[in-house]
C-alpha positions as CSV (number, residue, x, y, z in Angstrom):
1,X,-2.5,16.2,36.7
2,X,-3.5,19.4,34.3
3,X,-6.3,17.0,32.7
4,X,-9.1,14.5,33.4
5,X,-7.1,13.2,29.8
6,X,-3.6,12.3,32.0
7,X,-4.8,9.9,34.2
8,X,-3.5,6.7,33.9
9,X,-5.7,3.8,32.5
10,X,-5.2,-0.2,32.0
11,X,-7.0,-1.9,29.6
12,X,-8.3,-5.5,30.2
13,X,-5.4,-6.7,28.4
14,X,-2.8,-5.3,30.8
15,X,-1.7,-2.4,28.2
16,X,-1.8,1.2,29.8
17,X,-3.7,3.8,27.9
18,X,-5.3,7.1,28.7
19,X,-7.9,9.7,27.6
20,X,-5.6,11.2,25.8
21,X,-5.2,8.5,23.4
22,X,-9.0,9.3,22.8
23,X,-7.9,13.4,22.6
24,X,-10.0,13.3,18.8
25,X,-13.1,11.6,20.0
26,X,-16.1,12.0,22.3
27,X,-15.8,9.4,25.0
28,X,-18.7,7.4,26.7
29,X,-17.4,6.0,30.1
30,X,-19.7,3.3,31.2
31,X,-19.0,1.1,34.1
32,X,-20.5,-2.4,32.9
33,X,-21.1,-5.8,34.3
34,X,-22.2,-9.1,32.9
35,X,-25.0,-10.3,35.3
36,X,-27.1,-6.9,36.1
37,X,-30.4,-6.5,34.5
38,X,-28.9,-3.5,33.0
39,X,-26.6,-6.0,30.9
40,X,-28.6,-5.5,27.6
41,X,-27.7,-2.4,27.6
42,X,-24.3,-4.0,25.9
43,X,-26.1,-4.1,23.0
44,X,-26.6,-0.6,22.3
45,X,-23.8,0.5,23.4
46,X,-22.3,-1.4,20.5
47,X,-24.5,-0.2,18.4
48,X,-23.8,3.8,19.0
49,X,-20.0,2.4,18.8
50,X,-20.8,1.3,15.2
51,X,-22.5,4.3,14.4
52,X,-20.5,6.9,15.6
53,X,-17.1,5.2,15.7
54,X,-16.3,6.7,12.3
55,X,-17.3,10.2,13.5
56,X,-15.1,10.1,16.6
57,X,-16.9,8.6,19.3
58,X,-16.1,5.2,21.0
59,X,-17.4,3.9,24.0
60,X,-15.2,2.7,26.9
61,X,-16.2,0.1,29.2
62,X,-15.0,-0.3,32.7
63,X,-16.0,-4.0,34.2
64,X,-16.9,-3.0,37.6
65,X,-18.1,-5.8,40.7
66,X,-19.0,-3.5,43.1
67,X,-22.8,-3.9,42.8
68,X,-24.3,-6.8,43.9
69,X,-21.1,-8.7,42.7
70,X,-22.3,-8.5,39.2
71,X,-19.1,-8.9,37.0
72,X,-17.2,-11.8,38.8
73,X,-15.6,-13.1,36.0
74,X,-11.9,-12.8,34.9
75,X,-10.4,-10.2,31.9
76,X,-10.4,-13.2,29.7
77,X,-14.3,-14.3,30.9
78,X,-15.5,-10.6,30.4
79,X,-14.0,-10.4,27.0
80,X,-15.4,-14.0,26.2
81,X,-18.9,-12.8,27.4
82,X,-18.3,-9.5,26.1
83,X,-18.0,-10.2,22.4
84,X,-19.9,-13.9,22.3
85,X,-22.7,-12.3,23.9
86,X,-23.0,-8.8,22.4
87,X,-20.2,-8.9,19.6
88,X,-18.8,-6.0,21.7
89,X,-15.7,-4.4,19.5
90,X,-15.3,-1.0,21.9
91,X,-12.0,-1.2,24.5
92,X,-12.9,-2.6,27.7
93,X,-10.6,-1.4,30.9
94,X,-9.0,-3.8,33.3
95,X,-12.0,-4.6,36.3
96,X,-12.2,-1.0,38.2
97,X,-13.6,0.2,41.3
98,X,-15.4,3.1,40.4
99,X,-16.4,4.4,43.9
100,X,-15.1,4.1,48.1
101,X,-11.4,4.6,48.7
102,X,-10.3,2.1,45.9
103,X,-12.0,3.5,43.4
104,X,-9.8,4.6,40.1
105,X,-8.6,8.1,39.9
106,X,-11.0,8.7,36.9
107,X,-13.7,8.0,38.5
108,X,-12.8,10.3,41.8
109,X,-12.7,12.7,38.8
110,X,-16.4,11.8,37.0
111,X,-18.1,11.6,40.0
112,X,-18.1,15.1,40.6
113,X,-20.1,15.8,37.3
114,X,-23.8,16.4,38.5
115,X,-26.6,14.5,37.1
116,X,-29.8,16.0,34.9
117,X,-31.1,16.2,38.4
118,X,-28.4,18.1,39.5
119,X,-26.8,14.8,41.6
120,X,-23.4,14.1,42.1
121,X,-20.9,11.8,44.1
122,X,-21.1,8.0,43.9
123,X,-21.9,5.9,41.5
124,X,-25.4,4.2,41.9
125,X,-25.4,0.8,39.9
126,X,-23.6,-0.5,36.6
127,X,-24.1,1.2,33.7
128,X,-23.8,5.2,34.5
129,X,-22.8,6.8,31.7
130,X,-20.6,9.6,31.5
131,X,-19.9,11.5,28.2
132,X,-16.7,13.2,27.8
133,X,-16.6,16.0,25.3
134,X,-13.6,17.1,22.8
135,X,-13.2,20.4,25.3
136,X,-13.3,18.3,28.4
137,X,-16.9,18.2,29.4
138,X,-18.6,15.7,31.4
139,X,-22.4,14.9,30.7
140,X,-23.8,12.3,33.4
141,X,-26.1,10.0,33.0
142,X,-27.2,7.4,35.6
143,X,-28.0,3.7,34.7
144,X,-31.8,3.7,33.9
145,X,-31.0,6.1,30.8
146,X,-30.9,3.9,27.7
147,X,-27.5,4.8,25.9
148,X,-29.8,5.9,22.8
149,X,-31.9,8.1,25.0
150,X,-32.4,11.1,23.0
151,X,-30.1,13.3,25.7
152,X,-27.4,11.3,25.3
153,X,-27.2,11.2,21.2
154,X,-28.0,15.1,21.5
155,X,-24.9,15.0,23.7
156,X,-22.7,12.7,21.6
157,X,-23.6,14.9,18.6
158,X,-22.7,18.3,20.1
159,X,-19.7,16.9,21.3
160,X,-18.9,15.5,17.4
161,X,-19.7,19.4,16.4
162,X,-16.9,20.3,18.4
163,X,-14.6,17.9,16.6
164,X,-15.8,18.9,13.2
165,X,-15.4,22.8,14.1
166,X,-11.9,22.3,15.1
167,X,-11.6,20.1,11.9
């Protein structure tokens, strides 16, 4: 594969996709579940979709129930709780392993993307976040950063000047 872009996604739906569908936006990957005290954090992830959708940003959320079996539920209970719950309107992924020897091919990729503390490999918990930029660039973010942490709208908005610069 020449790109993180190429690889292969399924949406919760059953409908294949990729990052390159997402080629004109800045992408926040997020690995989500509906029973973890990080859960909340739903909310403003919706929010930042709101605000920044029309920009060329969208989040994308990939139910995960590897920790603590924390996102049991079916596609069509996640997108129940999903929208009910939060009013979530960003695409949600089919359930993903995001680390061990099933995890999903994007996720071998993110993984290697170092932390603020200069940390890679696994996944820790629900909710990392990684921001993909327009030129391919992976910020990390574990779960106990807020989605609205300053860093990460600093990231979202240099990755936004790249798409208005090549605009």
């Amino acid at each position: 594969m020449s790109s993180i872009r190429d690889i292969p996604l399924t949406t919760i739906d059953g409908g294949t996709t990729s990052l390159a569908a997402y080629a004109d936006k800045v992408v926040m990957v997020v690995n989500v579940a509906s029973k973890c005290g990080f859960t909340p954090q739903y909310e403003t992830l919706e929010q930042l979709q709101k605000d920044y959708e029309p920009r060329g940003f969208t989040v994308l959320g990939f139910p995960s129930n590897q920790f603590g079996g924390q996102e049991p539920g079916t596609a069509g209970e996640i997108v129940e709780f999903c929208r009910a719950t939060y009013g979530v309107t960003f695409p949600l992924m089919e359930k993903t392993d995001v680390n061990g020897e099933e995890a999903h091919p994007l996720y071998d990729e993110l993984t290697q993307t170092l932390d603020d503390a200069q940390l890679g490999g696994p996944v820790k918990w629900n909710f990392e976040k990684f921001v993909i930029a327009p030129d391919d660039s992976v910020t990390r973010f574990r779960s106990s950063t807020v989605p609205d942490d300053p860093t990460v709208i600093a990231t979202i908005e240099r990755g936004l000047a790249q798409l208005d610069s090549a605009a």
